[in-house]
Structures are given as C-alpha cells and as structure tokens.
N, C-alpha and C positions, 0 to 999 in steps of 0.2 A: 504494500500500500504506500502511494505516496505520502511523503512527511507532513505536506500540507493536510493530507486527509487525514492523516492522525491526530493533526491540533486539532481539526473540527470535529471528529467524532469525541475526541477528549471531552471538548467543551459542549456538545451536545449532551454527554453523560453527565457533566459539572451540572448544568443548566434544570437538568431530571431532578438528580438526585437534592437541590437546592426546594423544588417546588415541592418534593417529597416531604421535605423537612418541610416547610410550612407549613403542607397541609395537616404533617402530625402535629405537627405545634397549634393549629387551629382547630385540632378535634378537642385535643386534651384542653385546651382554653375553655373550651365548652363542651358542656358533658351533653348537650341533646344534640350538636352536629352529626351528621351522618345517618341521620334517622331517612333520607330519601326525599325528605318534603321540608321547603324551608318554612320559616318560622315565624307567627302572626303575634303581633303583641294586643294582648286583650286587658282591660278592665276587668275587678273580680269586684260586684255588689254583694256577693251572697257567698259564705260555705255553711252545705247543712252537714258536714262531718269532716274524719280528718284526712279523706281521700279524695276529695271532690268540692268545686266549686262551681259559679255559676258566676256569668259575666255579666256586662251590662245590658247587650243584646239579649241576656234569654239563654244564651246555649249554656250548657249544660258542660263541664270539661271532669274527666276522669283522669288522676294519675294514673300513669301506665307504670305496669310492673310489679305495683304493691299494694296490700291492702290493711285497712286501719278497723280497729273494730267497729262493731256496728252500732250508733245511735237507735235512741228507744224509737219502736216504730210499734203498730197499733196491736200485733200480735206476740211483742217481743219486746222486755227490759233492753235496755243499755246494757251494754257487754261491758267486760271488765275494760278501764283507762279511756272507753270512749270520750268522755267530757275533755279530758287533757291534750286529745289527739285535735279534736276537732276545736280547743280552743287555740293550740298552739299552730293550728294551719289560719286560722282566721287569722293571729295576729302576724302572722306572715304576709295573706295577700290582701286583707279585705282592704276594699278603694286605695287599690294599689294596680301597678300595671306589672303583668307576667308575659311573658313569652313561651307560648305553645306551641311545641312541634306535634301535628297531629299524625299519630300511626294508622288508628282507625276511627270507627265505632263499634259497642259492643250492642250486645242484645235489648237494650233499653234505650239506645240511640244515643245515648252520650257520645261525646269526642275523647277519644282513648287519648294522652297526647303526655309526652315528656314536656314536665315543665320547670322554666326556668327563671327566676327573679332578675332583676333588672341589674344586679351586682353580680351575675352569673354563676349562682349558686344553683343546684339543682335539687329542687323541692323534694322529690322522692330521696334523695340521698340524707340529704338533713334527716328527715321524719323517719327512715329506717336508723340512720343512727344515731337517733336520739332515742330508739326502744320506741317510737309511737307508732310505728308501722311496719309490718313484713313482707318479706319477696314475695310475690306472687306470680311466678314464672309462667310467659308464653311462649309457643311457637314461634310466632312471629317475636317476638323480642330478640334484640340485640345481644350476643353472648358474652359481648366486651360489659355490657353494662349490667347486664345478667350478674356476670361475675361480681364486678365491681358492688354491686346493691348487695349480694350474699355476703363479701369482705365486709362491708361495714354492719351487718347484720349477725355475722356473728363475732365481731368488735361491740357490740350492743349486747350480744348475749353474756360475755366471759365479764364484763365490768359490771354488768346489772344494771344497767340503762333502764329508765321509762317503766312497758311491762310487764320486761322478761322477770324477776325476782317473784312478781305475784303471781304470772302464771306458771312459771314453769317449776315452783314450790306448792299451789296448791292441790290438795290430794285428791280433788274430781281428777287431776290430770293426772294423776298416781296408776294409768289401766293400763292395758296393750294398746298401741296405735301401730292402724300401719298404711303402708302408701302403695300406689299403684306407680310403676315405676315406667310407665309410660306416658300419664298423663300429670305425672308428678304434685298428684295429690292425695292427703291422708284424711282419716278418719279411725274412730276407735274401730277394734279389731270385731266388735259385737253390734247390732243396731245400723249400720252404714250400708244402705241402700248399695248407692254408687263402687262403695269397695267390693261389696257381698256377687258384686255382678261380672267384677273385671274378673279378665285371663287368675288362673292358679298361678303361673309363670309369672305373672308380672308383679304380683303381691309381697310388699319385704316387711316384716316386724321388724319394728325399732327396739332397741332397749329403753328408750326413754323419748320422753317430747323432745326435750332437746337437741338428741338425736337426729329427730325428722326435719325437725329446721335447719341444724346441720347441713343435713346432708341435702337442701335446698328444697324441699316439698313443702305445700303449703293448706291448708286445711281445705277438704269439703266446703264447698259452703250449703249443699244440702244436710248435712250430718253436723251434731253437734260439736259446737265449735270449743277449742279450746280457751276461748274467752270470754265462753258464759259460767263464769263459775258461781255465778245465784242457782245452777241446779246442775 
C-alpha cells in the first residue's frame, strides 16, 4: 500500500475510534440514551405512587424496569413502604420538568419510558437505590441497564436501605418462594396461580426472599406479594 494511503486509513481509524469515544462518553452521561427513541421533556402535575406519574397533558408515564409497592386501592390496603415510595417520587418530580425516553406502553396504556431529571439523574436508579423500588425485568429492557438497576438493588439490599430490612425480616416472608426462570418471576411455592402453571423445568426454589431478588426475579403480581405483610 502506498505511504500516503496509510496516513489516510490511519486517520480514518483515529477519526472512528474518536467518535467511539464520544459516543460512550454520551451514553454513560446519561443513563436513558440509547433506548432507540429520543427524548421528550414533560411537566409532572400529578404522582399517585412511587412508580408512576402523570403530566400536565393527561398522559399517564410508567417507570420502566421497576416496580414500587402498591398504594391503597378499593380492594386492597397499602402495601408495606408504599407512602415513603410515593412521597419521595413526588418530591422528586411534582411541577417539575423530566425527561422521558419512551420504550412503550403496557397493558393499561400508560407510557412505559426511562426517566430522567433535568440534573441527569435517573429516576428509577435513585428509587431502586434508595430501597423504594425493585427491578422489575423485561424483555424488551436494556441489559446494560438491567444490570446496572440489579447492582444498585442489591447495594440496597446488603446496607438495609428503604424496604429491604422490613421485608425481607418479616416472617409472612419466612415460606418457600420460587421463580419461573423464564419469565423471571416469583411467587410462594403454594397458592401461585401463574407459578403452579409454568414448565416443571423452569421452576427454581430459593432458599430465601433475598435470594430471589438476588438472583434478579421479581414478584407475581397476581400472587401475593411480598409487601403485603398486613396478611
């Protein structure tokens, strides 16, 4: 190859590998880039808990990836830490402006969407590692960030963040649980519709709740949840 061609392929490599680096320096900047869809800043009027808010238009936005216990609703107490979860997301966003990357919608029509504070912090990361909310893993989720939410989740678990200390100490949660290791969700070993139905194969017992969180699975939510411990 001539000499001249070798400065210019040189520098056509220099040139890659440069933009490379930006661009990983512009994901890590921000923890919802790379979700596919860019990103809309919205006004929050409204959160009625600690996973979900509601904007000035009306829509409806779901954090993606995690889920926070559930506020009292007409057939069902408030779950354990619910009021803490859903007070410390309102004083987060309420008449405040966020930035949502939207993934989807789920079956209730909400906007699934990674979201993000105007200081570039990222709302589900806080709340998982503050102990107010857990991974709630999907398919479609991102594995980088997958992970990342499990790291600080069970960084939440071993200090005793938020929670973890109430639930994973009281002795309703003292039974067998276990998970389907394909749809990566648990429920106790007795009672659980959804577990009672999967594959033989796919079914793993945990030695402990902790365990199950652990090892990234995340509760039924037709089966009793481990954050009701009023029964």
């Amino acid at each position: 190859m001539h000499p001249l061609d070798i400065r210019r392929q040189k520098a056509a490599s220099g040139r890659l590998f440069a933009f490379l680096g930006l661009l990983l320096a512009a994901l890590l900047a921000n923890p919802a880039a790379g979700t596919g869809q860019g990103g809309e800043t919205v006004r929050v009027r409204f959160v009625p808990d600690g996973d979900t808010f509601v904007t000035t238009d009306g829509r409806v936005v779901r954090l993606a990836g995690i889920d926070a216990p559930e506020t009292e609703r007409r057939d069902a107490p408030a779950q354990f830490f619910a009021a803490q979860a859903t007070e410390r997301l309102r004083g987060l966003v309420l008449d405040r402006d966020v930035e949502i990357f939207g993934i989807g919608r789920d079956r209730h029509g909400r906007i699934v969407a990674e979201s993000v504070l105007t200081d570039g912090r990222s709302l589900e990361e806080m709340l998982v590692g503050e102990g107010l909310a857990f991974v709630y893993p999907h398919a479609d989720g991102r594995p980088d960030r997958t992970r990342r939410l499990l790291d600080l989740q069970q960084n939440a678990i071993e200090e005793g963040r938020g929670f973890w200390p109430g639930v994973l100490s009281d002795e309703k949660n003292k039974i067998l649980w276990e998970g389907n290791a394909h749809s990566l969700r648990f429920g106790p070993a007795e009672g659980c519709g959804p577990l009672a139905a999967s594959a033989p194969g796919r079914r793993i017992a945990f030695g402990s709740l902790a365990e199950a969180f652990r090892e990234g699975f995340a509760p039924y939510r037709e089966c009793r949840s481990p954050f009701n411990l009023q029964n």
